[in-house]
C-alpha positions in Angstrom: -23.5 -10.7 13.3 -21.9 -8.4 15.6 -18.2 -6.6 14.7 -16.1 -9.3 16.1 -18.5 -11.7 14.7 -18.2 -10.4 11.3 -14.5 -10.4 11.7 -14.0 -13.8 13.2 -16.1 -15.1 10.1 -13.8 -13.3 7.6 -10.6 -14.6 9.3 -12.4 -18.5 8.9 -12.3 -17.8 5.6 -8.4 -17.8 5.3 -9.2 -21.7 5.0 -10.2 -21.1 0.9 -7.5 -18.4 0.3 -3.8 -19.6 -1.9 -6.1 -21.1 -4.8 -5.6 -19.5 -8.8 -6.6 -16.1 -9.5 -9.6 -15.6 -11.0 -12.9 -13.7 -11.1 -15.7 -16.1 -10.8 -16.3 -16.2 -7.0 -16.5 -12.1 -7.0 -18.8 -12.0 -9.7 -20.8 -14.3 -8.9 -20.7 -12.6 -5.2 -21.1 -9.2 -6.5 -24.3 -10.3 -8.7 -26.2 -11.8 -5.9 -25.9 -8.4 -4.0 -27.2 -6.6 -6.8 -23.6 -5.5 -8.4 -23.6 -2.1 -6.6 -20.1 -1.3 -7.5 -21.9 -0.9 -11.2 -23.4 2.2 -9.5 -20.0 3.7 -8.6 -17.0 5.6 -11.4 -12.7 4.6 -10.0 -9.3 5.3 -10.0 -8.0 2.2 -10.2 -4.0 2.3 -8.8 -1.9 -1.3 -9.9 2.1 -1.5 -9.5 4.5 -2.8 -7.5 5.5 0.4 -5.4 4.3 3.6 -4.7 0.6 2.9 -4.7 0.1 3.9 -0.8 2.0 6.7 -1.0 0.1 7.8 -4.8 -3.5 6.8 -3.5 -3.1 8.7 -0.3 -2.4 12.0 -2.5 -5.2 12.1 -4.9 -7.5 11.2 -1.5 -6.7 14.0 0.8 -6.6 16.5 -2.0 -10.1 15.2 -3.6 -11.3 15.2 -0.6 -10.2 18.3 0.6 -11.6 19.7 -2.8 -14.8 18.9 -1.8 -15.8 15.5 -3.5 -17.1 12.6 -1.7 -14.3 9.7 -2.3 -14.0 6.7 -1.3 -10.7 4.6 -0.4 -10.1 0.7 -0.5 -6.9 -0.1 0.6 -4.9 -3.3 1.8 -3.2 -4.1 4.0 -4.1 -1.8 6.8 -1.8 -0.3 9.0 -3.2 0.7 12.3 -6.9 -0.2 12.3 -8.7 -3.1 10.4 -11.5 -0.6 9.4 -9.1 2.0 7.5 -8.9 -0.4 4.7 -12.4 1.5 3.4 -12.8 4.9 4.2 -15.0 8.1 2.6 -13.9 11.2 3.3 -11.5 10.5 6.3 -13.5 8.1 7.9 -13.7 4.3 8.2 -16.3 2.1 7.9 -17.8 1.8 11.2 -17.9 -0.9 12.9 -21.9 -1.4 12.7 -22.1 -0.6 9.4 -19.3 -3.5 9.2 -21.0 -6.1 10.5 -24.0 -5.3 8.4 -22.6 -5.9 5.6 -20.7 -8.7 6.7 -24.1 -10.5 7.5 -25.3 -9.4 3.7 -22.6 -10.9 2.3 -22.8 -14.2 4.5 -25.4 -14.4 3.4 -25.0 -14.4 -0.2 -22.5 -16.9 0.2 -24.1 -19.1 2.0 -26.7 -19.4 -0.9 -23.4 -19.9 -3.4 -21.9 -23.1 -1.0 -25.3 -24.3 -0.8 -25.6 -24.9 -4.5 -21.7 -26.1 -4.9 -19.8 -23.0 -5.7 -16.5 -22.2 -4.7 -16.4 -20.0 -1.0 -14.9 -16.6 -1.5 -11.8 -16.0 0.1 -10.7 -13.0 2.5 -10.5 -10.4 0.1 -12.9 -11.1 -2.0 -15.4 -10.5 1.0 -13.6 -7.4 2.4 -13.5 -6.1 -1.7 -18.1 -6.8 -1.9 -18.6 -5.2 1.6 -16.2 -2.2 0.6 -18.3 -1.7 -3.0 -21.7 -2.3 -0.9 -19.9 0.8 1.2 -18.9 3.0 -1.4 -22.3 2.4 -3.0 -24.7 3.2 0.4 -22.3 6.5 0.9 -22.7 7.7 -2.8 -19.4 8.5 -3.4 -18.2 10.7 -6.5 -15.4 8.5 -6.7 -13.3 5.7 -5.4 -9.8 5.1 -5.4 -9.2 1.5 -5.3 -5.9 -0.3 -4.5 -5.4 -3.4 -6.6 -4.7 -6.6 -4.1 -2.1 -8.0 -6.2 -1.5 -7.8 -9.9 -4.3 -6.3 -11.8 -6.3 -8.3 -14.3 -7.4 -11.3 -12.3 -7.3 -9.4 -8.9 -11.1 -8.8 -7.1 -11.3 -5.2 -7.6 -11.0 -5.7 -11.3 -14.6 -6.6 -11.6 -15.7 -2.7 -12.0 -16.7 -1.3 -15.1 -16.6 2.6 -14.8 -12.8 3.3 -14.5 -11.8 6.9 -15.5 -8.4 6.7 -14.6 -6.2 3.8 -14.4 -2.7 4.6 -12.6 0.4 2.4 -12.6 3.2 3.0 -10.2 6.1 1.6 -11.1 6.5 -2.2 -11.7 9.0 -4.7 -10.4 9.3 -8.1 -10.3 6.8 -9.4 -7.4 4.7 -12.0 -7.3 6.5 -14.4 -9.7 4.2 -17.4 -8.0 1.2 -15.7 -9.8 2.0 -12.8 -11.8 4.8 -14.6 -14.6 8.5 -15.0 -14.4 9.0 -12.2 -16.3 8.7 -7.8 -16.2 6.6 -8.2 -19.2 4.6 -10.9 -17.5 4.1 -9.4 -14.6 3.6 -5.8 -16.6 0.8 -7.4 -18.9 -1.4 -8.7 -15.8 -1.3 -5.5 -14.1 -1.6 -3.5 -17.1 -5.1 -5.6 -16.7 -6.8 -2.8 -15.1 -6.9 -0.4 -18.2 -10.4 -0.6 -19.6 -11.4 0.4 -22.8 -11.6 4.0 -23.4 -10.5 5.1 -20.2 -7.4 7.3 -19.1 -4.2 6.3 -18.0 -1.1 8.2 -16.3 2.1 6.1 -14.9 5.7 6.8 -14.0 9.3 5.5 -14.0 8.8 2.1 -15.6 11.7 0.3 -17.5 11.4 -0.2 -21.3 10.0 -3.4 -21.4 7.4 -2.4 -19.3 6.6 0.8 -21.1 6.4 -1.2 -24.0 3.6 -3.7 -22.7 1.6 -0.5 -21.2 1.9 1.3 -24.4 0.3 -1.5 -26.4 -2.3 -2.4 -23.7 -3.4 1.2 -24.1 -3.6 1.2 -27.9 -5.4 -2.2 -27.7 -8.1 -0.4 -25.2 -7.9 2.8 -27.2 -6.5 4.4 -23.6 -5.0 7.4 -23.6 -1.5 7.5 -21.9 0.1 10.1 -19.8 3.8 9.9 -18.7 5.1 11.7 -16.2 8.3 13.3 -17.1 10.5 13.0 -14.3 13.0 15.4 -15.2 10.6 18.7 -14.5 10.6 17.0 -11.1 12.8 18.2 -8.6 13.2 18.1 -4.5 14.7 21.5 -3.9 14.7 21.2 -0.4 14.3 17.4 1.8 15.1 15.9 5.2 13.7 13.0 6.5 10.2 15.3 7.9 9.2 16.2 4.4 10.3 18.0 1.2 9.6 20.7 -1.3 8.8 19.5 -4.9 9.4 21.8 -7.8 7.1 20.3 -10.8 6.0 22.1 -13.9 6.4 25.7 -12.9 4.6 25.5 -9.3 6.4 24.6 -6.1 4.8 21.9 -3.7 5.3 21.3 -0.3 5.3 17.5 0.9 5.3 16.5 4.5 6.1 12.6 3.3 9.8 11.8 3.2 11.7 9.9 1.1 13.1 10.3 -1.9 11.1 8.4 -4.3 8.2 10.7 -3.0 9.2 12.9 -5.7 8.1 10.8 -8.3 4.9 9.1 -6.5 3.9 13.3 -5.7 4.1 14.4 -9.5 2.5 11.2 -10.7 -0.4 11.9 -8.4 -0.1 15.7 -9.9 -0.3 14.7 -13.5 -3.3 12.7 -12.3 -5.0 15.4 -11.0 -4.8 17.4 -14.1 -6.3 14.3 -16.0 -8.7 13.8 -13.7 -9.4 18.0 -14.6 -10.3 17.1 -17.6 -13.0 14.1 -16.6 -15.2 16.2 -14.5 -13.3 16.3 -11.1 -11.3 19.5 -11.6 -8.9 20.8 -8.6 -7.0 24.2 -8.4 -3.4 24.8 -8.3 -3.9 26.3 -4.7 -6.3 23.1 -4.1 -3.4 20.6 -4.9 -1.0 22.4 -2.8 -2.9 22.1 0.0 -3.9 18.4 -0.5 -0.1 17.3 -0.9 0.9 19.4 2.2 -1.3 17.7 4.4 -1.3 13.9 3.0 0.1 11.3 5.3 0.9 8.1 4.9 1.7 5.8 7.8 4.4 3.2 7.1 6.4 5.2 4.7 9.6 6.7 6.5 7.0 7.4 9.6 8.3 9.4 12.4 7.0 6.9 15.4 9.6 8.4 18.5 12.5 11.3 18.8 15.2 11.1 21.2 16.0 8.2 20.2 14.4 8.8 16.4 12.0 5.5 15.5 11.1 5.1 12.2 9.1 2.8 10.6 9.0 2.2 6.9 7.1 -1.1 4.5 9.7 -1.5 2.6 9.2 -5.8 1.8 10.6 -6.1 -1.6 13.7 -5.3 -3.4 12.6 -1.8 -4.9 11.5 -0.7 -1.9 15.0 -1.6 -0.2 16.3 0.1 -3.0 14.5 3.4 -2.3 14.9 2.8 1.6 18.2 2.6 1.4 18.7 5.8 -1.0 17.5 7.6 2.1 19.1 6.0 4.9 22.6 7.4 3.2 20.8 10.3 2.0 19.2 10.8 6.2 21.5 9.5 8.3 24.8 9.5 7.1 27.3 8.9 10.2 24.2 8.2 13.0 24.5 4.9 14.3 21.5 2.8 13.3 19.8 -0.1 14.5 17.4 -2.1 13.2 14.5 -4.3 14.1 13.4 -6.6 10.2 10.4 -9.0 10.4 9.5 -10.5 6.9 8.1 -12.8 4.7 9.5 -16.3 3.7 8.0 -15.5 0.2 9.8 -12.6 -0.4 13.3 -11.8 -1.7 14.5 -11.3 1.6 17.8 -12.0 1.0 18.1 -8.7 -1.7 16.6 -6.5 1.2 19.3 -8.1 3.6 22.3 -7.2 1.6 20.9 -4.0 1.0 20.0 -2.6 4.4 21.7 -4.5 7.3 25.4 -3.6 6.4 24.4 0.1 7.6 23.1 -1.4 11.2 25.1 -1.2 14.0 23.4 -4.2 15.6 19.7 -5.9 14.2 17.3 -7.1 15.9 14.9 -9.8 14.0 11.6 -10.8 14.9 9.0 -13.0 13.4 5.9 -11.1 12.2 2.9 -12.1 13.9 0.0 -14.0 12.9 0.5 -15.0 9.4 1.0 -18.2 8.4 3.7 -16.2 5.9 6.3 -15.4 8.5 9.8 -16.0 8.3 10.8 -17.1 11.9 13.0 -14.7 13.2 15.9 -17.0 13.8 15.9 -18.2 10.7 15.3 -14.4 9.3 19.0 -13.5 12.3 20.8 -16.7 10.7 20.4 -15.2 7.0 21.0 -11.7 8.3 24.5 -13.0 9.9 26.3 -13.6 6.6 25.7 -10.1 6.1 26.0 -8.3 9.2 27.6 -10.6 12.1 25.8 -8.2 14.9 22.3 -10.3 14.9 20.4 -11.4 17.3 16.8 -12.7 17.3 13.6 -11.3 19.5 11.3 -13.6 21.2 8.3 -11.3 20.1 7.7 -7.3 19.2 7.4 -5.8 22.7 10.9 -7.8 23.2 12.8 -6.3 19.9 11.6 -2.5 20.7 13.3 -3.3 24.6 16.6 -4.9 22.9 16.6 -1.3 20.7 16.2 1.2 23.0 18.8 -0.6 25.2 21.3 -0.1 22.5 20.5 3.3 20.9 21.7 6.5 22.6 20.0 9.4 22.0 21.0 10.9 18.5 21.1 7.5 17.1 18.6 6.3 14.7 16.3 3.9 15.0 14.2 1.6 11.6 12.0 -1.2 11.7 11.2 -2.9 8.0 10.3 -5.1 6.2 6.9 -5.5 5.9 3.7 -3.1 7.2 1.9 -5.9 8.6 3.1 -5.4 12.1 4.1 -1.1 12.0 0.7 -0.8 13.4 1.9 -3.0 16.5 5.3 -1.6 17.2 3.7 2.0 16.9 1.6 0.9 19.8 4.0 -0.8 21.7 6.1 2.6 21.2 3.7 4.8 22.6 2.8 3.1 25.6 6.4 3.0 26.4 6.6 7.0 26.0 3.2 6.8 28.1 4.9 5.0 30.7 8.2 7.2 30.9 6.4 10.6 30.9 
């Protein structure tokens, strides 16, 4: 197979995705491939929000330290391929296909004999372990897909250091009704005798993690939030004071704070498990992480920002730094999001602040909320609605309305920031 091949054979398999969660297709996968992510030792990041934001700390500081890591990620942002990266570079799109055909392979002999056809992530999760494995990394940082103990990545055996973000209800179709639920499966990651660090989870979910670690005979770090503290933050970075040492962040946000000293406390775990970093080592690595879809500067003059936020915490926190940002700017907003989320807590959190919205229906997944249906449940919060025909036509309707020193934020999910960036840079292309 060639690259468009391999990805036009990945995208059929969307056909066997929606079934239960389980791990028999990715074993089974993984076994007939000769289990290289056996060959390979993790940090293994579960949670609801944060984990971007977390992963992409330990990854340029790592990194920058000199180790040879890998990333797995999902979903990608800007380019298909940054979903698995080592050191600062995606897979290419050779290598891609070559282990797209390896894996066809494999499953061909698995459908021959009557067994279940992977779905989409399952076959992006073998071909980024047959990756990982081929570049001999000292470590990977995996991002779990969704919950923890039934999810694809969970198949790996070598896990030094098991981080949890903080945990909200998401997922309720699959994960459970309830925090503790949810907080058991994705507590599913910590394997025996390994490390664990996490931050700013509610009692109940402390409790469950607290157990699960004495079950697995984990030891458990908690990052105390209260030697954390932004000294200095706009919406182009901040400076974190944490534990004696000040760090400068160039991701905004407020909630940074905590995702920054979570990643620090898992640095100084991960000191003590043979990948030690300097003081002067971290500083640089948080100073020059970035993160695209977090409170991303896409445009100035007017100011574009793009931000993931899909879920209820992540309005919370969004909306934390629009008053915190942009207090008296007139803001307007484009929102594109999914019928299965709670799209209606994200409504009344963000759209009273808009001046007008714009809706749009996020393209390509069968997921989408149309965006007329998405303007009708805006209007009972915010009467100045109206919905776009596509992307190119929201970012026109914005800029007609926004002057210069207004502000302008796109949400609701990242699946399509990586569009509206590009739409927004041809347009500065075309005006220069």
């Amino acid at each position: 197979m060639d690259y468009q091949q391999s990805r036009a054979y990945v995208k059929d398999a969307d056909q066997y995705a929606g079934g239960a969660l389980n791990l028999t297709n990715i074993k089974e996968l993984m076994n007939r491939l000769g289990n290289p992510q056996d060959r390979l030792k993790y940090v293994h990041v579960a949670g609801t929000n944060g984990k971007g934001s977390v992963i992409a700390y330990l990854y340029t500081t790592l990194s920058d330290a000199g180790y040879r890591v890998g990333r797995y990620i999902s979903p990608s942002v800007y380019s298909y391929r940054e979903k698995m990266e080592v050191d600062g570079r995606a897979v290419s799109r050779e290598a891609f296909a070559g282990y797209i055909t390896r894996v066809a392979a494999a499953i061909e002999e698995m459908t021959t004999e009557g067994l279940a056809h992977p779905t989409p992530f399952e076959i992006e999760t073998a071909v980024a372990f047959l990756f990982f494995a081929e570049e001999k990394c000292d470590l990977v940082i995996l991002e779990v897909g969704m919950g923890g103990d039934l999810d694809a990545t969970n198949i790996i055996k070598n896990t030094v250091l098991a981080v949890l973000v903080p945990i909200s209800m998401d997922h309720q179709a699959f994960l459970g009704n309830t925090l503790a639920e949810i907080t058991q499966k994705k507590a599913g990651i910590i394997k025996p005798g390994c490390s664990v660090v996490t931050v700013g989870q509610r009692p109940e979910t402390m409790e469950v993690i607290r157990e699960v670690c004495r079950e697995k005979g984990a030891d458990l770090t908690e990052t105390d939030l209260s030697s954390a503290k932004a000294v200095k933050e706009d919406f182009a970075g901040q400076t974190l004071e944490y534990r004696g040492e000040t760090y400068e962040l160039s991701l905004a946000g407020s909630y940074q704070t905590e995702n920054a000293a979570l990643a620090l406390d898992a640095l100084e775990v991960l000191n003590h498990k043979g990948y030690p970093t300097t003081v002067e080592q971290r500083k640089k690595g948080l100073r020059e992480t970035k993160w695209n879809g977090r409170l991303t500067i896409i445009h100035r003059d007017p100011l574009f920002i793009v931000d993931g936020a899909h879920n209820p915490a992540a309005a919370d926190m969004l909306e934390d730094s629009v008053r915190k940002y942009f207090k008296g700017r007139n803001m307007y907003f484009i929102m594109g999001v999914f019928r299965d989320k709670d799209y209606s807590y994200i409504i009344r959190k963000l759209c009273p602040y808009a001046e007008q919205i714009v809706t749009i229906e996020t393209p390509d997944n069968p997921r989408a909320l149309p965006a007329q249906e998405l303007a009708e449940a805006v209007r009972e919060c915010n009467p100045h609605v109206q919905a776009a025909e596509n992307i190119q036509d929201a970012v026109n309707k914005v800029f007609a309305m926004a002057d210069r020193e207004d502000v302008i934020l796109s949400f609701g999910s990242l699946s399509f920031i990586g569009e509206i960036t590009t739409i927004v840079k041809n347009r500065e292309e075309k005006n220069l």
